[in-house]
N, CA, C and O of each residue as an XYZ file, in Angstrom:
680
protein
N      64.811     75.394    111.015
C      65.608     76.597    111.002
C      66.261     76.750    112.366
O      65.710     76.358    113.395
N      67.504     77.358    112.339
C      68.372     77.805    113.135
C      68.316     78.930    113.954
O      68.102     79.806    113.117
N      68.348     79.277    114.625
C      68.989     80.462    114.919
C      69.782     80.757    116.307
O      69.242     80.543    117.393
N      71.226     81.312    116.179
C      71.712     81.512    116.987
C      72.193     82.267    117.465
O      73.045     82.978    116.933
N      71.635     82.400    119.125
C      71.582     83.880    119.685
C      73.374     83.762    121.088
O      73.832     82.753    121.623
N      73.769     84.955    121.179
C      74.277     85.097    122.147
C      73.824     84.676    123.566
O      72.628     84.744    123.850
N      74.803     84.213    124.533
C      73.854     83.091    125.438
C      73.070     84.592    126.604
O      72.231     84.408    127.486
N      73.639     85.853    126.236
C      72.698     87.183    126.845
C      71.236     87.523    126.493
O      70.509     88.215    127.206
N      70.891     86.981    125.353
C      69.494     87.282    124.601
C      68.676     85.557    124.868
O      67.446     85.617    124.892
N      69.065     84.656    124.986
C      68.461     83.104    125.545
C      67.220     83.691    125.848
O      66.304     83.731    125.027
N      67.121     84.278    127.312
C      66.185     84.164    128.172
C      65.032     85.706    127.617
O      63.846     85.733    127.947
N      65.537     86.581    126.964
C      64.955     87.718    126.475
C      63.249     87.206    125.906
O      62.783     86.172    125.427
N      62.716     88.525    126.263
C      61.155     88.130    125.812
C      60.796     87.692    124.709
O      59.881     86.892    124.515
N      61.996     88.545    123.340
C      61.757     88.093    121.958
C      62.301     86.822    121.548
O      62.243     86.372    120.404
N      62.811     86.294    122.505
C      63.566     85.447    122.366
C      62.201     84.273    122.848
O      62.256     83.296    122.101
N      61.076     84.156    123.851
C      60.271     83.376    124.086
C      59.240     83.608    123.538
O      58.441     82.703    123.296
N      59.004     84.927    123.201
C      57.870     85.203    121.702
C      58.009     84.256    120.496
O      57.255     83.338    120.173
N      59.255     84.723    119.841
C      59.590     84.003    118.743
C      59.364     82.394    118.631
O      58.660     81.814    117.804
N      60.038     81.900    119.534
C      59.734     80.509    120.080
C      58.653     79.862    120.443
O      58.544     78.636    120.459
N      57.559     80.901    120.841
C      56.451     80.149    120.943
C      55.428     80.081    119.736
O      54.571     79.206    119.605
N      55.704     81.385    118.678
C      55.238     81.292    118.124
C      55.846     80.714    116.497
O      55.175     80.995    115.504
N      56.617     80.232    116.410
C      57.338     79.797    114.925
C      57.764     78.763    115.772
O      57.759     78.502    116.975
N      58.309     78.040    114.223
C      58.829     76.508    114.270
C      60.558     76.753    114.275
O      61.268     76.318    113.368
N      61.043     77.452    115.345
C      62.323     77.689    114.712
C      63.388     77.353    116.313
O      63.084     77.994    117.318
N      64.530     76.379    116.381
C      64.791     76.260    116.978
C      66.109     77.121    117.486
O      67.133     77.336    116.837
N      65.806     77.537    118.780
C      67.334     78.717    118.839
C      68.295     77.918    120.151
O      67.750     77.465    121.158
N      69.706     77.859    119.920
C      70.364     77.904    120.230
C      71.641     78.854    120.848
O      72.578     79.252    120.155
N      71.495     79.092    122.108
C      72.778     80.011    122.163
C      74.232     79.315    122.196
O      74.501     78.212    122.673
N      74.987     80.108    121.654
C      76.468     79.379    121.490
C      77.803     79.977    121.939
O      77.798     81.203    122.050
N      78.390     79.650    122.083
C      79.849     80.403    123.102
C      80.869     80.452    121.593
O      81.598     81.438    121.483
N      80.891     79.639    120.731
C      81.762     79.779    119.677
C      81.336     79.832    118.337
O      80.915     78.951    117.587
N      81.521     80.997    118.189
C      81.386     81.733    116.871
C      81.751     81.354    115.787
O      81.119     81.383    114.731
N      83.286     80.798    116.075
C      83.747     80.127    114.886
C      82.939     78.763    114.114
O      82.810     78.603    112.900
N      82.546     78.031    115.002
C      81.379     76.961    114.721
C      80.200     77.215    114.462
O      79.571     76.621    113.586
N      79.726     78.140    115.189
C      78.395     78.912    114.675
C      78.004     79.356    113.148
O      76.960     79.204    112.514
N      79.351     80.012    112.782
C      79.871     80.755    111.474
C      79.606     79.648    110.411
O      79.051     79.849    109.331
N      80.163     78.230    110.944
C      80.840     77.274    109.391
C      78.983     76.672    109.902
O      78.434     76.428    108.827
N      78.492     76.537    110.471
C      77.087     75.740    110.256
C      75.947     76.455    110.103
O      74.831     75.982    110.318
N      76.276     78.198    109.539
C      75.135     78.748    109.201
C      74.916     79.074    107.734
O      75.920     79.093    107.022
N      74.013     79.271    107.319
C      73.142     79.348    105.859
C      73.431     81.280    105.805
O      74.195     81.904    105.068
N      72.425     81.837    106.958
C      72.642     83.049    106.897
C      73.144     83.684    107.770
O      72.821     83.246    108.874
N      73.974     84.758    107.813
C      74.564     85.857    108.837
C      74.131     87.279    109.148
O      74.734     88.035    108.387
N      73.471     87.819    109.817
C      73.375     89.085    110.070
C      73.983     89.583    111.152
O      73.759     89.063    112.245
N      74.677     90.453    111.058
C      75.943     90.979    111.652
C      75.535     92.386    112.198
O      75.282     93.251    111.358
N      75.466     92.630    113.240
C      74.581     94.595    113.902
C      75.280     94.850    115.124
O      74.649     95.482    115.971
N      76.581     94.455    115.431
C      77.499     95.259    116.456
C      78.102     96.529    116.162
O      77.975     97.133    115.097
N      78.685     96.859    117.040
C      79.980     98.109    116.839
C      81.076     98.019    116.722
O      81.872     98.951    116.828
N      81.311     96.990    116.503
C      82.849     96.291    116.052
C      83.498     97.302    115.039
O      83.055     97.858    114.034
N      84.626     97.331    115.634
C      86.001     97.986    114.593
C      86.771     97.204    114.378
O      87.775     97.736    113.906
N      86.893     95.759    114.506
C      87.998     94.520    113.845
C      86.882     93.725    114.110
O      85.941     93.737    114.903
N      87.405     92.828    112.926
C      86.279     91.784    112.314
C      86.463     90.625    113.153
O      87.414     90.290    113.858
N      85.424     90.123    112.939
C      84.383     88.988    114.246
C      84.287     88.108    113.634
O      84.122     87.113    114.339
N      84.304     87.851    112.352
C      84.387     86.442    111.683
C      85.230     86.682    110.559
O      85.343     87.693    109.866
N      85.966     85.256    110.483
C      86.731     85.554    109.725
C      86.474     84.660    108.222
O      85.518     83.904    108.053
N      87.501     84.923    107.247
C      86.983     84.431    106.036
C      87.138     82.723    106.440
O      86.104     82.075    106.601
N      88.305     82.150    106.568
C      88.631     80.369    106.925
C      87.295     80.379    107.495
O      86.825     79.480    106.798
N      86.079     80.830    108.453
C      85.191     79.788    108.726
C      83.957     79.991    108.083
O      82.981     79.515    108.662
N      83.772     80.576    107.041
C      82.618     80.442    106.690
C      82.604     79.815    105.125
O      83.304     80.022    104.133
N      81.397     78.903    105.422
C      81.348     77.223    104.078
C      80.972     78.437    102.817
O      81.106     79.653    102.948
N      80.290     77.439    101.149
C      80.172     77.779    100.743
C      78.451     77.836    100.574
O      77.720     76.845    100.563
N      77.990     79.353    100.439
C      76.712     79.524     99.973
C      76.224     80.371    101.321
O      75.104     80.165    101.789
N      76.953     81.144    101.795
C      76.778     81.810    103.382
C      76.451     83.177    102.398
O      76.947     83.594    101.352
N      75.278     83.680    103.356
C      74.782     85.203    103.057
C      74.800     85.311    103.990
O      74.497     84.546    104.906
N      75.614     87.524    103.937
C      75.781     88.142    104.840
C      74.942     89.114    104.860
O      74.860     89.622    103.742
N      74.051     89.772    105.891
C      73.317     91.129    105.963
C      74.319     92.062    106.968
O      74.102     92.236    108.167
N      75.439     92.611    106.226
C      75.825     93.588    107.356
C      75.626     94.880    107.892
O      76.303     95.818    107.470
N      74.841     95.025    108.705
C      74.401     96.130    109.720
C      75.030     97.026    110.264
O      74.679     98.201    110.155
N      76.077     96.652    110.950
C      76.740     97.253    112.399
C      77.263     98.479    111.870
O      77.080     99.514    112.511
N      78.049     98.506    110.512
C      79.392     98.952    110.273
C      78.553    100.311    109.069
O      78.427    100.398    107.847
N      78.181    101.093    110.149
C      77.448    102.344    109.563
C      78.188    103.633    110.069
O      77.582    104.664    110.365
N      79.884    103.451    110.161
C      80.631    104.857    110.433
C      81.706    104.380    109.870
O      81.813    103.223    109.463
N      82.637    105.314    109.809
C      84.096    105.131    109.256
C      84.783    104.211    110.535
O      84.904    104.411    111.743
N      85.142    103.167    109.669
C      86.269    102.655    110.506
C      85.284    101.309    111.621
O      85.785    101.066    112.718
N      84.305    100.752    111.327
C      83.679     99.965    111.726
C      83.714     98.409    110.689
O      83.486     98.234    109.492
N      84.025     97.663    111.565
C      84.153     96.377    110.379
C      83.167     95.117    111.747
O      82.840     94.902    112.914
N      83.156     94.826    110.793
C      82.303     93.567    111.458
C      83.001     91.922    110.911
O      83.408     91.024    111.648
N      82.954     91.941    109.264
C      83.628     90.702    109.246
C      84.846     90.644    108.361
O      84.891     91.568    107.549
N      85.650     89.953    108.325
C      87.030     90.159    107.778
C      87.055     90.601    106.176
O      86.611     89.901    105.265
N      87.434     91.412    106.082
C      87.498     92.191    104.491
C      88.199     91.171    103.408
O      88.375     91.603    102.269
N      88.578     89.914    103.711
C      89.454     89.303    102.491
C      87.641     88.030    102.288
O      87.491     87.259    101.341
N      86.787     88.180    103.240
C      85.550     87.438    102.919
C      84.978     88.719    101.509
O      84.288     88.263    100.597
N      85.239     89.786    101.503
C      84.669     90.181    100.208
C      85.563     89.824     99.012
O      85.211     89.867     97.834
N      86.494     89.546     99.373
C      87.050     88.760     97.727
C      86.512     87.544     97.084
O      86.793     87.124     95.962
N      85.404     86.852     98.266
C      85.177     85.712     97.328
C      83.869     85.837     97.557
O      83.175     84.840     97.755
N      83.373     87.067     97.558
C      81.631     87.164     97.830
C      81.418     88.096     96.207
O      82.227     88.708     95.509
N      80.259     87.890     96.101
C      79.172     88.748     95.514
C      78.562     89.765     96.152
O      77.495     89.490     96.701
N      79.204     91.525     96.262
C      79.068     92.253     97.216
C      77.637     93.105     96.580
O      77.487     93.392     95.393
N      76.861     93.351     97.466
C      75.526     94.058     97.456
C      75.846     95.233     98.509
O      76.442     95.054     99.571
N      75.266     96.677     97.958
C      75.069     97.721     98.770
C      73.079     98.412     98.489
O      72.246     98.236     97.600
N      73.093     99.010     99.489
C      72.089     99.963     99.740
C      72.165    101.143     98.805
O      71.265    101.671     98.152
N      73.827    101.520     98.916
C      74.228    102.605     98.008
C      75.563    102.806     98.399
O      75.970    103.006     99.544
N      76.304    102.729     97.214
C      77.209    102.790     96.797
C      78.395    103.667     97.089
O      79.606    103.467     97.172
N      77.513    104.837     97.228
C      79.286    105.782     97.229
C      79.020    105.471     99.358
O      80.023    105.270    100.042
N      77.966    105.493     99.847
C      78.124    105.633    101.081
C      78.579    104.521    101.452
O      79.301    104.731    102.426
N      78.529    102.865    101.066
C      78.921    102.014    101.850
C      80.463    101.707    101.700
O      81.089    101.059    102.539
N      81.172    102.384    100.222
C      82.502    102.886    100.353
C      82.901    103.968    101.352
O      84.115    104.130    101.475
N      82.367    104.479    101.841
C      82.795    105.663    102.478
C      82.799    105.421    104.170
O      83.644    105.391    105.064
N      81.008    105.236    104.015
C      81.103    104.586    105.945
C      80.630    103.074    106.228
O      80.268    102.814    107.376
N      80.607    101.946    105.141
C      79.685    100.802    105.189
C      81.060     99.555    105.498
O      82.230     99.889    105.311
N      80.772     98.456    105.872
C      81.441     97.342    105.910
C      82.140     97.304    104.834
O      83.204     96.892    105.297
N      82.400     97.498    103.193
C      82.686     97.474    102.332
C      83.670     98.353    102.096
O      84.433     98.240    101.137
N      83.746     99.632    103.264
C      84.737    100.892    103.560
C      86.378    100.062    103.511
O      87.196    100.239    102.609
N      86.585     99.104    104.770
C      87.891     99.027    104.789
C      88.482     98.150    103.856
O      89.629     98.287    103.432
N      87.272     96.749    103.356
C      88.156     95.841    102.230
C      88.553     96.601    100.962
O      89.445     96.199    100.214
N      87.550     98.192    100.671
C      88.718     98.830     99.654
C      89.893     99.142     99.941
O      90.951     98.809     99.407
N      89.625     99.969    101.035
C      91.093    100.771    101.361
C      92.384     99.440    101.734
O      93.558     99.550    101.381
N      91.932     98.475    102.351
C      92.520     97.153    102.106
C      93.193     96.590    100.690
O      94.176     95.866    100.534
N      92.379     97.138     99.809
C      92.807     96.416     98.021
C      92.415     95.451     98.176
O      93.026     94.627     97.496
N      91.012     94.692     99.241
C      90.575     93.212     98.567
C      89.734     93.359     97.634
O      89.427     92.310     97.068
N      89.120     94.536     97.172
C      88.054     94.806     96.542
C      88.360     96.079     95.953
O      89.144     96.817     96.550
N      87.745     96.515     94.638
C      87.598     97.567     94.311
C      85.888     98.030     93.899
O      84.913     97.391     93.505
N      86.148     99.504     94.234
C      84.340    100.232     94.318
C      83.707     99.155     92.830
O      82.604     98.614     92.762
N      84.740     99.117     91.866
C      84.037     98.603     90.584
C      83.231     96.852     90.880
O      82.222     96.482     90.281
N      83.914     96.089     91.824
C      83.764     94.906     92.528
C      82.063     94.592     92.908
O      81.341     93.639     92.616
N      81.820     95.783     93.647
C      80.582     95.795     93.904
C      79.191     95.349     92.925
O      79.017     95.976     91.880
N      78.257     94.287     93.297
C      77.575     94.186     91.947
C      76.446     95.245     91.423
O      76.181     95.760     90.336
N      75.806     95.322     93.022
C      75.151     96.938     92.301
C      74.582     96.950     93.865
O      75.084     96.434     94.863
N      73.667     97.525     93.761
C      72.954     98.538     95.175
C      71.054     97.065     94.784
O      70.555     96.503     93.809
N      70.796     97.163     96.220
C      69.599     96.227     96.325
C      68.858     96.968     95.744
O      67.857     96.270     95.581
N      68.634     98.069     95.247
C      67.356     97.402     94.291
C      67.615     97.414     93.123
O      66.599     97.341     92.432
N      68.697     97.485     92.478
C      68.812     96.789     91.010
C      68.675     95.418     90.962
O      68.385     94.820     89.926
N      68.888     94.836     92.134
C      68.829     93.033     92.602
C      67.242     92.693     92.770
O      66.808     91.564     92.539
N      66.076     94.226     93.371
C      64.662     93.532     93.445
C      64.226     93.813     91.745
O      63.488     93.054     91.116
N      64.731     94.819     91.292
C      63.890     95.233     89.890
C      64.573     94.518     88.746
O      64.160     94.794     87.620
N      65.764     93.454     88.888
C      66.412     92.722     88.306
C      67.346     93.402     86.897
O      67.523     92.859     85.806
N      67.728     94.444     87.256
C      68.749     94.870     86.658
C      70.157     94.048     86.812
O      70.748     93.491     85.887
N      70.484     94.085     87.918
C      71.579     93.313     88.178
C      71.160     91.927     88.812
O      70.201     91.865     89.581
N      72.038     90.620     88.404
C      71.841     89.419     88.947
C      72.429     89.729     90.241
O      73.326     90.475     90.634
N      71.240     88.516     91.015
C      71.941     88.510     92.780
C      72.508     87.155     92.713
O      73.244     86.904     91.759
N      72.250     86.173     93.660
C      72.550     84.795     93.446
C      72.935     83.990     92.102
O      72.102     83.921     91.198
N      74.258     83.353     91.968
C      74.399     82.844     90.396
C      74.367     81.705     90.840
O      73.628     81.096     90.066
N      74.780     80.886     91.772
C      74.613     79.564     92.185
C      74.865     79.448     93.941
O      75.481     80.125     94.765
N      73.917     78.041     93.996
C      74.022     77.990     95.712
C      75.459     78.057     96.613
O      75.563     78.439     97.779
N      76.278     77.685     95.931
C      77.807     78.123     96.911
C      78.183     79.439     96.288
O      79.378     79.605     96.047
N      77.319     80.414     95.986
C      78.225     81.997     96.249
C      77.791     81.935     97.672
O      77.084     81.210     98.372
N      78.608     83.144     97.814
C      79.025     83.537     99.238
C      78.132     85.020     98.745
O      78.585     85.500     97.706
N      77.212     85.611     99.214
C      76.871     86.891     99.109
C      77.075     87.744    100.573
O      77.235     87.279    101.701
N      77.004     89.237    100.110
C      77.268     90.215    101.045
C      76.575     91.129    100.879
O      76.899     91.878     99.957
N      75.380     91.460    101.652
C      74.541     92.719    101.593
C      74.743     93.593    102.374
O      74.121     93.490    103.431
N      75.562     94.663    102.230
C      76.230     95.462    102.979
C      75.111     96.758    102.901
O      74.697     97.232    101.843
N      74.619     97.339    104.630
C      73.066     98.176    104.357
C      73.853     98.963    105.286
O      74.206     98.585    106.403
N      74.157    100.322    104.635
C      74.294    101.291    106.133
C      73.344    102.476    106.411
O      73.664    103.589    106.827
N      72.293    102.086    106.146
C      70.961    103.110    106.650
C      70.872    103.765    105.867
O      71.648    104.704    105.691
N      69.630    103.418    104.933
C      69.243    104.636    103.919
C      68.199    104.962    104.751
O      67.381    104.050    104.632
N      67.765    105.839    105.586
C      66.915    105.941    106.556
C      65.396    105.855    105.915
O      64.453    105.380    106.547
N      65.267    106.466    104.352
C      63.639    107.072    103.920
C      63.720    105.244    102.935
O      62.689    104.746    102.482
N      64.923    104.642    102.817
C      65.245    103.282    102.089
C      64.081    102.725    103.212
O      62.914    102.448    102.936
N      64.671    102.649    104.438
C      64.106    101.617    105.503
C      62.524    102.097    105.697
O      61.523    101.384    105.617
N      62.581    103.097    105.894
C      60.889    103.411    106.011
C      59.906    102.926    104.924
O      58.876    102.259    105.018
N      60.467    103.404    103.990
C      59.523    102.890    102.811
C      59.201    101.364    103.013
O      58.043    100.960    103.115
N      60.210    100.612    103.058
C      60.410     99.482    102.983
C      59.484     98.970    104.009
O      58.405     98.526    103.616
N      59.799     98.969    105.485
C      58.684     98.645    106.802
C      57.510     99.418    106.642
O      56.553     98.920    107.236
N      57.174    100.850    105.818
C      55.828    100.714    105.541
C      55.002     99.424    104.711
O      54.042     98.834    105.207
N      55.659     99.078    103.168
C      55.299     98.160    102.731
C      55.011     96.788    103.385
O      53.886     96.288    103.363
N      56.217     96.130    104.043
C      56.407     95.198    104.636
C      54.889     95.151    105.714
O      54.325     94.076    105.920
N      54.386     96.445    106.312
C      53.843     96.293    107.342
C      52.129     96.437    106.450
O      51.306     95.659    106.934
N      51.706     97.121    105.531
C      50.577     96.885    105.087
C      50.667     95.338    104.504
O      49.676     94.628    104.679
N      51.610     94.888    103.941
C      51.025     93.519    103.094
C      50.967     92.634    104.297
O      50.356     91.645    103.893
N      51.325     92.413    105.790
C      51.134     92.142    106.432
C      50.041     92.119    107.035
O      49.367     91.091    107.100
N      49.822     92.813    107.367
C      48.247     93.504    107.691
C      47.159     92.877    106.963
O      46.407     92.118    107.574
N      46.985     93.115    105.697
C      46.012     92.973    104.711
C      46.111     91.300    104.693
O      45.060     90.658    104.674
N      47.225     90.709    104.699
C      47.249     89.142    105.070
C      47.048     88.762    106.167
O      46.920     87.572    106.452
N      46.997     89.525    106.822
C      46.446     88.735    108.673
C      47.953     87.952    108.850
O      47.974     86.725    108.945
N      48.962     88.594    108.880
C      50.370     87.972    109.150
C      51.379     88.377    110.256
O      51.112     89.461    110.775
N      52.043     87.995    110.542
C      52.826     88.491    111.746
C      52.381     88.454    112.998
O      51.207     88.238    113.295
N      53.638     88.741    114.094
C      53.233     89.462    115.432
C      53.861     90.328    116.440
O      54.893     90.106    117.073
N      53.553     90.732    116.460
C      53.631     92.250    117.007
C      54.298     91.770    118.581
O      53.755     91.073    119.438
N      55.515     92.345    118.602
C      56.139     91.887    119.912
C      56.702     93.812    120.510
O      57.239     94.596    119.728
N      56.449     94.087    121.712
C      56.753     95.195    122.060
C      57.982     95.088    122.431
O      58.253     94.215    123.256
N      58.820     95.779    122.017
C      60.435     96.210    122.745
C      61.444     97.177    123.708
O      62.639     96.905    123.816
């Protein structure tokens, strides 16, 4: 596994935690655009208001977790990448309103109907997520705040009860 950090986070503690403890090799990189076409997954958590990657570099079968773009008028990656994705929300009317998914409507690359459904019709399998390894998916999350809690409570007992993880202070 990959992962690639900005060459500002290299030397960071989580950055020598992680590393000492997983099998995962990190790389920092100066170009994004290359970074983009040789990754599997993307998670995206700036404050960007014009998009940072664009659709030409990313291959087929790239998943996006986009973060950043939790106000009006925040984009992170180029809105014509949701025309050829499989778009996922947290919820729906908000990630039209303030989510990454905000400007490719008002754009016309997408319409609200476009969207395939909100993550958890994707865990309780109402709606299909993945149809084959070259979709392009987009999980567009703009803070369901009691969403996330619930969620890192769970995450953090089945952890626990498995003797898993580690606990890095920040």
């Amino acid at each position: 596994m990959n992962i690639f950090l900005s060459k500002y986070e290299e030397g960071s503690e989580i950055y020598k935690e992680l590393h000492k403890k997983f099998d995962v090799k990190f790389e920092a990189v100066s170009d994004i655009k290359e970074a983009v076409g040789l990754s599997d997954i993307i998670i995206s958590a700036t404050p960007s208001r014009k998009p940072m990657i664009m659709r030409e570099w990313v291959k087929k079968g790239t998943h996006f977790s986009c973060v950043g773009a939790d106000m009006e008028g925040k984009q992170e990656i180029d809105e014509n990448i949701f025309s050829i994705a499989r778009v996922y929300v947290d919820d729906i009317n908000q990630a039209v309103n303030v989510g990454e998914t905000e400007i490719p409507i008002k754009a016309g690359s997408i319409t609200k109907e476009d969207i395939i459904g909100e993550i958890g019709d994707v865990i309780t399998e109402r709606k299909e997520g993945r149809k084959s390894n070259d979709d392009i998916t987009i999980y567009d999350t703009t803070g369901i705040a009691l969403q996330d809690l619930l969620t890192s409570k769970l995450v953090l007992d089945i952890a626990h009860q498995r003797g898993l993880g580690v606990e890095v202070e920040l």
